[in-house]
C-alpha positions as CSV (number, residue, x, y, z in Angstrom):
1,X,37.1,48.1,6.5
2,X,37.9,47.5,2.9
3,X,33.8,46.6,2.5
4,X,33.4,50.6,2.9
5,X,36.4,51.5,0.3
6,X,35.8,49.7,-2.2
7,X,34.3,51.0,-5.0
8,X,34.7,54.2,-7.9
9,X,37.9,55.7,-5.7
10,X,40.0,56.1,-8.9
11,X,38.2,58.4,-10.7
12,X,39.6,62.4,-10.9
13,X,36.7,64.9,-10.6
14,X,37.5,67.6,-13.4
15,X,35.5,70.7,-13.9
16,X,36.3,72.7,-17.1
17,X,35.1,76.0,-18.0
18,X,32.6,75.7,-16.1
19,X,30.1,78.9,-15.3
20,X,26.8,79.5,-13.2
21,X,25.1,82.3,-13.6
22,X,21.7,83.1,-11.4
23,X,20.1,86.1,-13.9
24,X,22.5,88.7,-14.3
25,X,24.6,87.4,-11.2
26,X,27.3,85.1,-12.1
27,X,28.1,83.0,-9.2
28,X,30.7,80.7,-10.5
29,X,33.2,82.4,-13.3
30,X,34.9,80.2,-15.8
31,X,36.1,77.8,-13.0
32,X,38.8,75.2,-14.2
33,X,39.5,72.9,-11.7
34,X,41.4,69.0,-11.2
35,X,40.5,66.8,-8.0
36,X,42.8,64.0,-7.9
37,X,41.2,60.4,-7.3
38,X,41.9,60.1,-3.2
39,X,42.6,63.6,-2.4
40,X,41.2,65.6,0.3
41,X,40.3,69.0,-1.4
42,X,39.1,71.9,0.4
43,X,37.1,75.2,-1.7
44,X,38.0,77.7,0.9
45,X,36.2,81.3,0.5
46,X,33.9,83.9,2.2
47,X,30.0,83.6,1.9
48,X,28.6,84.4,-1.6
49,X,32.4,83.3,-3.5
50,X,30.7,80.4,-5.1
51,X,32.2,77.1,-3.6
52,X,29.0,75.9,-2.2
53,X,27.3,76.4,-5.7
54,X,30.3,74.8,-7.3
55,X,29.8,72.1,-4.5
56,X,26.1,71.5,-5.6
57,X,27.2,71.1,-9.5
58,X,29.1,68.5,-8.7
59,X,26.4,66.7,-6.9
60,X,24.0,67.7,-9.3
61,X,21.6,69.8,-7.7
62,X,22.3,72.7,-10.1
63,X,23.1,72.5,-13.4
64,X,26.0,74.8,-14.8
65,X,25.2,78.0,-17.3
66,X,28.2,76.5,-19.4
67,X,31.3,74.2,-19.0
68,X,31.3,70.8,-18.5
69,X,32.1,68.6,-15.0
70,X,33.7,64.9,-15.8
71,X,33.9,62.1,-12.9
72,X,36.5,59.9,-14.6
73,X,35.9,59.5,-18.8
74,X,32.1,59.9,-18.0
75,X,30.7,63.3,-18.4
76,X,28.3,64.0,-15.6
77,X,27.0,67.8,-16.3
78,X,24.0,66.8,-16.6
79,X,23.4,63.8,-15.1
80,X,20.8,63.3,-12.0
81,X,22.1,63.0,-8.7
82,X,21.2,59.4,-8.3
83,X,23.2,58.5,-11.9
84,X,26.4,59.9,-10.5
85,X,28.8,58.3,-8.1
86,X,28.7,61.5,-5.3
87,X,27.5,61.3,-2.0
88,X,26.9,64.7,0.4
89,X,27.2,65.1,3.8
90,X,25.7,68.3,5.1
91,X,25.6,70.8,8.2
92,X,22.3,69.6,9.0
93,X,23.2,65.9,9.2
94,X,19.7,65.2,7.5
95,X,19.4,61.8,9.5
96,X,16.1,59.9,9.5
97,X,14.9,60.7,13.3
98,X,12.5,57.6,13.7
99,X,15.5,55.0,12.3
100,X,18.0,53.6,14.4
101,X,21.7,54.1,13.6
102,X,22.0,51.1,11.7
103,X,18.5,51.9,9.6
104,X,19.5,55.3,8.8
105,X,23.2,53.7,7.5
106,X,21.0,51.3,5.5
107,X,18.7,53.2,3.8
108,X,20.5,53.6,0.4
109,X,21.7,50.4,0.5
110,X,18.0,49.1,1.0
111,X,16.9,51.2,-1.8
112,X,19.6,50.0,-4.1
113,X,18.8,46.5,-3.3
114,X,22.7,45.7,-2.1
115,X,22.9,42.2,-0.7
116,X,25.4,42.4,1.9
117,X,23.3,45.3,3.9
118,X,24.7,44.1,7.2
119,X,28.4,43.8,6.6
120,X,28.8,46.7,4.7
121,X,26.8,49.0,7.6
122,X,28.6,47.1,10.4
123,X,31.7,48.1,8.4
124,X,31.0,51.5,8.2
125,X,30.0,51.9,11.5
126,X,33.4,50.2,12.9
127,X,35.2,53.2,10.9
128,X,33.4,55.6,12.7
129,X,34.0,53.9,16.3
130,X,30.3,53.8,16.9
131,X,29.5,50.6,16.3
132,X,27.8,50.2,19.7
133,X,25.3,52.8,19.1
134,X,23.7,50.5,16.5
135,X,20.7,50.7,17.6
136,X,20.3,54.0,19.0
137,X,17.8,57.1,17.7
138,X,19.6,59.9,16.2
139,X,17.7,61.6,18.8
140,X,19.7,60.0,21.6
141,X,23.3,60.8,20.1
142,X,25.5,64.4,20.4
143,X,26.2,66.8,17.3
144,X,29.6,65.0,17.0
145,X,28.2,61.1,17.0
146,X,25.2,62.2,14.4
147,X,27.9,63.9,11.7
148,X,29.9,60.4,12.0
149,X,26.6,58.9,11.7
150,X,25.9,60.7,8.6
151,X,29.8,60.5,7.3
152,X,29.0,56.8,7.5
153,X,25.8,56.4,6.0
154,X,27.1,58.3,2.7
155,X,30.8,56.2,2.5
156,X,28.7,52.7,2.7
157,X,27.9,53.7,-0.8
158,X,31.1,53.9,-1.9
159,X,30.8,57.1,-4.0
160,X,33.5,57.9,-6.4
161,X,33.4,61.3,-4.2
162,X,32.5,62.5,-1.2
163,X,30.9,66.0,-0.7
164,X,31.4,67.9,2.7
165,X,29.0,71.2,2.8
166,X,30.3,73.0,5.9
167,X,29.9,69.8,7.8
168,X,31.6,70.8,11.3
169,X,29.7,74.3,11.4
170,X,27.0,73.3,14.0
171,X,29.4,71.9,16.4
172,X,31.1,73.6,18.7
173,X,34.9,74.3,19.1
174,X,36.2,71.6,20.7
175,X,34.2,69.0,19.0
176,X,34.9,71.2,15.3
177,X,38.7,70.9,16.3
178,X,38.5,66.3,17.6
179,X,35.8,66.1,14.1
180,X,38.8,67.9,11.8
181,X,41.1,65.1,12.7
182,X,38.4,62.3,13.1
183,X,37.8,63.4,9.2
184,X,40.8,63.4,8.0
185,X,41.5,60.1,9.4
186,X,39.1,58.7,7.5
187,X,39.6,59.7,4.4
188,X,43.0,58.6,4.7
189,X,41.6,55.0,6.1
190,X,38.9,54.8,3.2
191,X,40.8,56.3,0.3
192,X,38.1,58.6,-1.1
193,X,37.8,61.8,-3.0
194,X,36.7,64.4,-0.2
195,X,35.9,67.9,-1.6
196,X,35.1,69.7,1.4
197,X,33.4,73.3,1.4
198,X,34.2,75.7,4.2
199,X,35.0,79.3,5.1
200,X,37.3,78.1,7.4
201,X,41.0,78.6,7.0
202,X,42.1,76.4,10.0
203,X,39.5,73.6,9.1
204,X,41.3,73.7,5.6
205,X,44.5,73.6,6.3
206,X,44.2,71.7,8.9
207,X,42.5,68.4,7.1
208,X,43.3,69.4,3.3
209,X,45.6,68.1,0.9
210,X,45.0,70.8,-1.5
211,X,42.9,74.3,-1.1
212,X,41.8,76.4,-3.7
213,X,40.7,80.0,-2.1
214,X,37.9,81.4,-4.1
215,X,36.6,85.0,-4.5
216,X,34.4,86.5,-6.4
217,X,33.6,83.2,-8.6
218,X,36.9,82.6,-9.7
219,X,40.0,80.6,-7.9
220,X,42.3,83.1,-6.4
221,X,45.0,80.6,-5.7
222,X,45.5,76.8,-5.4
223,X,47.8,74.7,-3.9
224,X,48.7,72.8,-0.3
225,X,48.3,74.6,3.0
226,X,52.1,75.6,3.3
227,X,52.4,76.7,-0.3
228,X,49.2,79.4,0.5
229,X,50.1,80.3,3.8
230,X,53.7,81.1,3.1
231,X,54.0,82.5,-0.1
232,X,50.4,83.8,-1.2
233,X,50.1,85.5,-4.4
234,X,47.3,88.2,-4.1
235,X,46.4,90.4,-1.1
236,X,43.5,88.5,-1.0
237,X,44.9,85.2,-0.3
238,X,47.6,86.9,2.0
239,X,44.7,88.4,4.7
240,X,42.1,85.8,4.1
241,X,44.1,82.2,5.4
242,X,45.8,83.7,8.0
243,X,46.5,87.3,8.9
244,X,49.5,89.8,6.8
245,X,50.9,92.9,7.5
246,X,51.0,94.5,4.3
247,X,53.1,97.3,3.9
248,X,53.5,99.7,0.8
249,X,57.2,100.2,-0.5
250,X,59.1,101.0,-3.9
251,X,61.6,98.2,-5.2
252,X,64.6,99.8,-5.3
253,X,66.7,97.5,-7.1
254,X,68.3,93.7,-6.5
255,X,71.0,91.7,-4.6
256,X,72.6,88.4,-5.6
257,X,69.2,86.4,-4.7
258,X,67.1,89.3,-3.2
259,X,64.8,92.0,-4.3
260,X,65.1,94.7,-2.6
261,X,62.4,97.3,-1.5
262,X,62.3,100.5,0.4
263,X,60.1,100.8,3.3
264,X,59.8,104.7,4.9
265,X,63.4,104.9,4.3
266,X,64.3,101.7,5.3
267,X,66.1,99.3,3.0
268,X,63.3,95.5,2.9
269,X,65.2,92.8,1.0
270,X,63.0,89.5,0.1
271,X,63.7,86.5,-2.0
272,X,63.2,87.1,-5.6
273,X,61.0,84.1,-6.1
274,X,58.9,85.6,-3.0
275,X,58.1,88.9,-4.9
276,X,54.6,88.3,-7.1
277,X,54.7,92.1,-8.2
278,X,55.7,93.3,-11.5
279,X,55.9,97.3,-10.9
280,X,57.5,100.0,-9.0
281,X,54.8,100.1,-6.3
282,X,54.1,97.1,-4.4
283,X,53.3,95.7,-1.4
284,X,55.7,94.1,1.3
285,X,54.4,91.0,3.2
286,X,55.3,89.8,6.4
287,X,53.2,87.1,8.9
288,X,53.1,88.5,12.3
289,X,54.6,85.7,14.0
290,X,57.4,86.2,12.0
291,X,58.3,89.0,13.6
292,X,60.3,89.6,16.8
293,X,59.2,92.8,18.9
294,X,62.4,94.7,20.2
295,X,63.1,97.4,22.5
296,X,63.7,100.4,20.7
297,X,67.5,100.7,21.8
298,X,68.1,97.2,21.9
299,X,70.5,96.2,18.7
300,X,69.4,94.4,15.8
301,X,71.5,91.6,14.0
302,X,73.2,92.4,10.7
303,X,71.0,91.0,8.0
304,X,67.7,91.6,9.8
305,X,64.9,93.4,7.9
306,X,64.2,96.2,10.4
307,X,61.4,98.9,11.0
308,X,62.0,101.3,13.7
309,X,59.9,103.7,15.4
310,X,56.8,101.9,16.5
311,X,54.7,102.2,19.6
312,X,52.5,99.2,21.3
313,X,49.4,100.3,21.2
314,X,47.5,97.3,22.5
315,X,48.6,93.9,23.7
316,X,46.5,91.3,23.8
317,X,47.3,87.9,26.1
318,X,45.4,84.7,24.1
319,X,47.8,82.4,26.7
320,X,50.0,80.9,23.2
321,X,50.9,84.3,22.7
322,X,50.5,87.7,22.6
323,X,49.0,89.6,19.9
324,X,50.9,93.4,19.7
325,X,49.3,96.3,17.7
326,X,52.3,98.2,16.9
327,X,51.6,101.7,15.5
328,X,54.5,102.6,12.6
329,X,55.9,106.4,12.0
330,X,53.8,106.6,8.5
331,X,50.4,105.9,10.7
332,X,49.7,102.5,10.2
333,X,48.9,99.9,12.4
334,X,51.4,96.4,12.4
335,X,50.3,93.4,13.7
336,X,52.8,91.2,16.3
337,X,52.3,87.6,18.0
338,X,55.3,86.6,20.2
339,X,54.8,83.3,21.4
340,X,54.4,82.3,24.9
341,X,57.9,81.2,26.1
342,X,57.6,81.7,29.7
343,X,60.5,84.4,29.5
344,X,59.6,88.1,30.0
345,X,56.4,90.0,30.6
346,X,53.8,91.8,28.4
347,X,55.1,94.7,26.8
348,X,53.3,97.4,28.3
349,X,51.0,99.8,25.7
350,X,53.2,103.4,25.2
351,X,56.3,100.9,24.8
352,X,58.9,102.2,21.9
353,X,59.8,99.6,19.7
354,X,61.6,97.9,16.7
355,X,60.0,94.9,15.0
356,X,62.5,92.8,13.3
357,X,62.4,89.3,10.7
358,X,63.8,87.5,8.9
359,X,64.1,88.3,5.1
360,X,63.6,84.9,3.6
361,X,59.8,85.4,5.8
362,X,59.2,88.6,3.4
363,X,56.7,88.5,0.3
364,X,55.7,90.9,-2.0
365,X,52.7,91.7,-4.0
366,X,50.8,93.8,-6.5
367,X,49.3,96.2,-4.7
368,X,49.8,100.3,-3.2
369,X,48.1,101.4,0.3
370,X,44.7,100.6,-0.3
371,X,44.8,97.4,-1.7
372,X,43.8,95.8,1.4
373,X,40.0,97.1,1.0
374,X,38.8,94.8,-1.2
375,X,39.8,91.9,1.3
376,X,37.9,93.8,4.3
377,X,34.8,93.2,2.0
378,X,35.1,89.8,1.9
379,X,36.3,88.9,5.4
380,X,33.1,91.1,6.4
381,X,31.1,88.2,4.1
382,X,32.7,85.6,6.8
383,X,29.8,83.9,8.7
């Protein structure tokens, strides 16, 4: 295994003011960005946000409008994609249908010249468990066994990083889900930079060490799966990895630790370092699993954010839970998942209720009612 991780592992990829404009479209804006030698780093955005351009500047199929990208001390901006220690691994797997397994594993290696051709593709092909398809076609192999085919054929060269362009999208959902953990497994086994590209929020935060959620060109927010899912900073990032009820309130004032807000009459309190708005107007955050659906007369526990006066309007059984769409006094629509305990029925559409959380689950954010519509956009951008 160490023949496949040796190599340029400890270099940090760094892009720095870096901007790609296609005429008067700018695709990439002003992107500053840190990769950390070993990391697995996910760009994570709808279609058109600019990850898989910034992807393809790294490897060097496009050259930036302006900025500079570094791999280590060495300034690669515009070096060729052959003078620069990144590998790709696509959707399309791109393998070489009249080589074997073992050929197609070999090829840069044979075109480098490297001595030690066999160890290093017998090595590579042990670390993706298919060492006994050897000498197979691609053409005889499933969806899954051809992307670990092509994951191996770009670690034997031992790039300083690894690119991953949508990688799992062909496959279906149960292979997508076994390849997300079969990935991540190797990246922790060989030690590489992976930068992965996807506009999948589960595939991110399911393998990634670090996500950066782009929109529009630009990073909206960076930082590790829990830090985005639980305390997101713009509406974008609330609605786009995972799913937010966003409610409009007016902050009202502070107590001991808490802001406090208040929601159609109702006093919201939230931790103070939870609250990312700086005005009167602002909107209050809540995941729906946070939430606990309760019968309109049934009591509520002292401390308890509370809003009263919904009605189910749909319930939705997925088996893990059950996905509520609770309609509020003020006419909008709340989203609840109670989880699947095996205790109680469905609540029935027409059913009163109360919905109930937590405070230290509340956020807040800069925003009024409509702040939501630039996120529709983008999630309609989703392929």
């Amino acid at each position: 295994m160490d023949d496949v991780a040796q190599g340029g592992a400890g270099a940090d990829l760094r892009l720095t003011d870096v901007t790609k404009r296609f005429g008067s479209f700018v695709a990439v804006d002003d992107l500053s960005l840190t990769i950390p030698a070993g990391s697995f780093f996910a760009l994570l955005g709808p279609s058109g946000c600019g990850k898989t351009t910034t992807l393809r500047m790294v490897a060097g199929l496009e050259e930036p409008t302006s900025g500079a990208i570094h791999l280590g001390d060495r300034d690669v901006t515009y070096a060729k994609p052959y003078q620069r220690e990144v590998n790709t691994v696509f959707q399309n797997y791109a393998l070489f249908p009249h080589l074997d397994v073992f050929e197609n594993v070999a090829f840069g290696l044979r075109r480098r010249k490297v001595k030690d051709v066999t160890a290093r593709v017998e090595a590579a092909l042990e670390l993706v468990e298919l060492g006994h398809l050897a000498r197979r076609k691609p053409g005889q192999l499933s969806g899954g066994q051809q992307q670990r085919i092509a994951l191996a054929r770009a670690v034997v060269n031992r790039p300083s990083v690894l690119l991953l362009d949508e990688p799992l999208g062909a496959l279906d959902l149960k292979l997508r889900r076994s390849m997300q953990l079969e990935l991540k497994r190797i990246q922790l086994e060989v030690g590489l930079t992976f930068v992965h590209v996807t506009h999948d929020q589960e595939e991110a935060m399911t393998m990634a060490d670090t996500i950066a959620v782009m929109n529009a060109g630009r990073i909206e927010q960076l930082g590790s799966p829990g830090e985005l899912y639980e305390s997101p900073h713009t509406t974008f990032v609330a609605n786009f990895l995972g799913q937010s009820n966003l409610i409009a309130g007016t902050a009202t004032g502070r107590s001991g630790d808490d802001d406090e807000v208040e929601v159609a009459g109702r006093r919201i309190a939230l931790p103070r370092h939870r609250n990312r708005s700086h005005g009167g107007q602002l909107l209050v955050g809540v995941r729906p699993e946070k939430i606990a659906l309760l019968a309109a007369d049934q009591p509520v526990r002292d401390g308890l954010n509370r809003l009263d006066g919904g009605i189910v309007v749909d319930a939705s059984f997925t088996g893990v839970s059950t996905q509520y769409v609770v309609q509020m006094p003020w006419g909008q629509q709340l989203t609840v998942f109670s989880q699947n305990l095996g205790v109680g029925g469905v609540v029935a559409a027409g059913t009163p209720v109360t919905l109930a959380w937590e405070p230290a689950h509340t956020f807040a954010l800069e925003g009024d009612a409509t702040a939501g519509a630039q996120v529709e956009d983008a999630l309609a951008g989703v392929s």
